[in-house]
N, C-alpha and C positions, 0 to 999 in steps of 0.2 A: 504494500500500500504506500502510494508516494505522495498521497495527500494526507494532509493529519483529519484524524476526524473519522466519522460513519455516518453517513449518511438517513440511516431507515432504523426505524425505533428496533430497540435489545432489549429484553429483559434479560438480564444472565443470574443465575444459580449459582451465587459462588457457596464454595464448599472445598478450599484448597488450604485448609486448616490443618495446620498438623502437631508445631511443640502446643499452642494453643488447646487445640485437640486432647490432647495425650494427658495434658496438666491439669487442665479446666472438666473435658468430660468422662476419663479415666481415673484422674489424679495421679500417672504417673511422671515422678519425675526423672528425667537423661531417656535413652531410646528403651522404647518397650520393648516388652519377648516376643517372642513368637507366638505366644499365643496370644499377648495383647495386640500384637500387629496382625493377627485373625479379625480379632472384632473391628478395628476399627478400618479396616478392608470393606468387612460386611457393614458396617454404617456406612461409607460412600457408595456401595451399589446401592443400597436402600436407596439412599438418599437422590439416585441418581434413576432409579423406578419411581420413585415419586415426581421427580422432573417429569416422568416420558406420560404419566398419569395425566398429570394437567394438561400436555397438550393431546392427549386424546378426550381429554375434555372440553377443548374449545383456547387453549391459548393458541395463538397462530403459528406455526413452527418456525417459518421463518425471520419471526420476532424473537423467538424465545434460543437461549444457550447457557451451556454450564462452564464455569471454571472450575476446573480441579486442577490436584497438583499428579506428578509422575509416582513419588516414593508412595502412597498409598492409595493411588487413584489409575493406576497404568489400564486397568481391567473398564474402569470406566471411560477414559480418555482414546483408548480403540473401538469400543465400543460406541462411542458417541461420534467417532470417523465413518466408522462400518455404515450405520444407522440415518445416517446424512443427517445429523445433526450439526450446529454450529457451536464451536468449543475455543475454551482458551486452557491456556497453561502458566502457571506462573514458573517466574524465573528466579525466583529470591529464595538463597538461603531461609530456612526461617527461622525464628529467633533471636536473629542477630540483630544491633542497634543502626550498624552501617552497612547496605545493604551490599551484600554478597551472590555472586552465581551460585543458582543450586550445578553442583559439578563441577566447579572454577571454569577453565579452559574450555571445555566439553560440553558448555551449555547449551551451542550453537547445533552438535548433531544429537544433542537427545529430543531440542527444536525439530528437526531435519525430518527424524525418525515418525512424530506423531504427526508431521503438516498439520500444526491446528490455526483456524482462523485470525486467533488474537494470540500476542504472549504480553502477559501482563508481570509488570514490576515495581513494588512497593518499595516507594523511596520517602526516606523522614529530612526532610532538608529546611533547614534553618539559617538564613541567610546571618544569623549569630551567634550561630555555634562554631564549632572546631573547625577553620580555615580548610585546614588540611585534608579534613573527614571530608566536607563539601567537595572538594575540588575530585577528590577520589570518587568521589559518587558520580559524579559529572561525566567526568571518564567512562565508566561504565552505562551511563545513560548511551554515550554515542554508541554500543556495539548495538543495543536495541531499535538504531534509527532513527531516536526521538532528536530534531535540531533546533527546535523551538521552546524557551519558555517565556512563558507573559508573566511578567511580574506588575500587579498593579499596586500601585501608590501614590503618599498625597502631600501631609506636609513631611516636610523632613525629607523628603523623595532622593533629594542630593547627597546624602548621607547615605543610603544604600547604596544609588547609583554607583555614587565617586568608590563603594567599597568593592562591589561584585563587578562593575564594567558591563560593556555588552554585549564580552563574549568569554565564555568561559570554555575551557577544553573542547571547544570546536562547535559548541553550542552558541546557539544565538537566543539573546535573552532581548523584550523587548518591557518598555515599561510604560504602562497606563497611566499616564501623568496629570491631575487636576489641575487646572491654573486659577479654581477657585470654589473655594466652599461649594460643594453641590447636598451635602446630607447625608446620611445614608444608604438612602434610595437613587439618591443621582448618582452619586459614586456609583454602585453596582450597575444603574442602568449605560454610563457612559464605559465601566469596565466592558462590555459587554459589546460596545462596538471594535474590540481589538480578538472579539474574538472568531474563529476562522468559518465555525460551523455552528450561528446562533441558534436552529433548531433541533439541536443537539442538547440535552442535560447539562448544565452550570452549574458549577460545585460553587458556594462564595461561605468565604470565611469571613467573622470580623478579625481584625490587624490586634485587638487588645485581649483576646481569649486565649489560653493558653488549657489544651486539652489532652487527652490520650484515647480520642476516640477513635472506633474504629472504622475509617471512610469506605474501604472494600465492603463488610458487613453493613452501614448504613446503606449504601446504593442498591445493595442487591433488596433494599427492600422500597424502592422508587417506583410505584405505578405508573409506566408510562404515559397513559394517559389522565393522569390525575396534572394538579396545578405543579405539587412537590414534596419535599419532607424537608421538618424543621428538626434541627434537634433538640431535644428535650433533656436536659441534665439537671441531674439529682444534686442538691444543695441539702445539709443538715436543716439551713435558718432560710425559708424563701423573704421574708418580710423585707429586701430591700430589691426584690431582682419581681418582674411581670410574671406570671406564674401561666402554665397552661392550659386550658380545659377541652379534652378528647375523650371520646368514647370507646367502649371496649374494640373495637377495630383499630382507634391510635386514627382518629378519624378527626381535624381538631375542629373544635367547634368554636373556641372563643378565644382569646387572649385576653386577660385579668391584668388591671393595672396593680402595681405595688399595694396591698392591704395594709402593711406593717405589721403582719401577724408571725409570729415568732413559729414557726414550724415546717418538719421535711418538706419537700414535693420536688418536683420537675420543673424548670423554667426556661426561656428565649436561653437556647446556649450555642448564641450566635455564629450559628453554622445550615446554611441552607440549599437544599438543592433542588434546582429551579428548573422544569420543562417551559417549551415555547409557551407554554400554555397558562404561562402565570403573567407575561408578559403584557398583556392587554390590562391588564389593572394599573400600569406602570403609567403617571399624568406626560401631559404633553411637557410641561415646562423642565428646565434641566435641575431644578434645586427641590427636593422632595423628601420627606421619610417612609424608610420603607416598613415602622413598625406603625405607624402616625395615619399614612397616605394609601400603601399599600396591603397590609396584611389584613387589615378590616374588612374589607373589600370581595376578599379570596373566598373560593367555595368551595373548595376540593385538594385541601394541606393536609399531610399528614404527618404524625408527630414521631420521631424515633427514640425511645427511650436508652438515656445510656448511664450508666451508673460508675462509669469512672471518671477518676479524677480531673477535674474541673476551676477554672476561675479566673474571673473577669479583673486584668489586671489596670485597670482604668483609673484607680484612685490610687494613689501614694503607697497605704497600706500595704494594699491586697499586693500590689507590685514590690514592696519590700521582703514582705512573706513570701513571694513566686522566687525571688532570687536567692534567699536562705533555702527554698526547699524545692531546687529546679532540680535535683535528681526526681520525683514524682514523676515528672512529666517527661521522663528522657526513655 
């Protein structure tokens, strides 16, 4: 594929989980045995008959595809070639913080061997973190062909700029630059014209969140044709942060302003992922909010609930405490 992007709506399946897997729904911890690498064999075919379920139930095939990985998915990843279905494969070590080939060298013909549609590769990159770790990552982006990233920003913009440049290890980095307060609803709506294939899903972060959430797992639970998913994060105290109100589907039905009520729940945790189809709520003018202007509006949001660590580094405080306790979030 030599254009970036896809053209025609995906749902994909991912399900390419594996220390995750082993840790979280075995409790094992370093590689399982053999017979714990039985079961969790047998939970990827399941899980991968339950794919082929739905579309004989009316998902469209040619919308719909799974990600797995090779080390415990090989049986579903041919099987899903065999069967003309459309697949991906991830290419990342897993586990690790900086991301790594699964197979080092070799990742390119174990690629070769399954010809799957997509290879997907999960990268944590922090334009302020470890220089060094960055630049290595970047590196390894070029052997998967990716040349482009969009980096959007606003004030302060010079200060990233002047530090990453506009081309890093053979990538070309471009930047979404404000020349004036827009909000932020304008912000996102003007990021959006740097982007290559606006009726494609748009992931948008806020710039002052600092999270551990899972983006592979929040997407795979995006209705194409709904408006989109907000994330929803679990706070001890909500009584300073808009709280959300959704029904047992995660269907959201309202946004609640600040109560000042001292207790748990879910709140705006400023991370949304946007189909074309949210887009038509967005005003004409270029200066908007999009919790104010926009989201009131929408009819068809749905909420992702996620219960890791979390918070809005926006006040002095909270930004104090983020950097005494940035391992959390690494």
């Amino acid at each position: 594929m030599k254009e970036l992007g896809y053209s025609h709506p995906l749902f994909v399946l991912a399900f390419d989980h594996r220390s995750s897997f082993t840790k979280n729904m075995l409790g094992v911890s370093g590689e399982p045995d053999l017979e714990q690498t039985k079961v969790i064999i047998d939970f990827k075919n399941i899980i991968f008959e339950g794919f082929k379920k739905g579309v004989l139930l009316g998902v469209p095939k040619e919308a719909a595809a799974v990600l797995c990985d090779e080390q415990y998915g090989d049986a579903v990843l041919r099987k899903a070639k065999k069967e003309g279905f459309i697949f991906a494969m991830c290419t990342e070590k897993s586990g690790e913080k900086e991301y790594k080939f699964e197979y080092s060298g070799q990742f390119g013909e174990h690629i070769k061997e399954y010809e799957p549609n997509f290879a997907k590769a999960l990268v944590r990159y922090n334009p302020e973190d470890d220089k060094e770790l960055n630049q290595r990552q970047l590196e390894k982006l070029k052997h998967l062909g990716i040349d482009t990233v969009v980096m959007a920003a606003g004030h302060m913009s010079h200060v990233i700029e002047d530090t990453i440049g506009h081309e890093r290890g053979g990538l070309k980095l471009v930047y979404a630059i404000e020349d004036k307060k827009l909000g932020t609803g304008g912000a996102i709506k003007y990021a959006l014209t740097y982007v290559k294939n606006p009726d494609e899903p748009s992931i948008v972060l806020n710039g002052d969140v600092l999270s551990t959430v899972d983006f592979g797992d929040m997407v795979s639970y995006l209705k194409p044709e709904s408006e989109g998913i907000i994330l929803g994060s679990y706070v001890e105290d909500v009584a300073s942060y808009g709280t959300l109100e959704y029904d047992a589907k995660y269907h959201l039905k309202k946004f609640k302003e600040k109560e000042g009520v001292h207790k748990p729940g879910y709140q705006n945790g400023g991370c949304y992922i946007f189909t074309k189809h949210a887009y038509q709520y967005f005003p004409a003018q270029d200066t908007f909010s999009i919790e104010y202007d926009v989201f009131p509006k929408m009819k068809d949001l749905y909420v992702y609930e996620s219960d890791r660590p979390w918070i809005d580094v926006g006040l002095p405080e909270r930004l104090a405490w983020a950097r005494e306790h940035w391992q959390i979030f690494t």
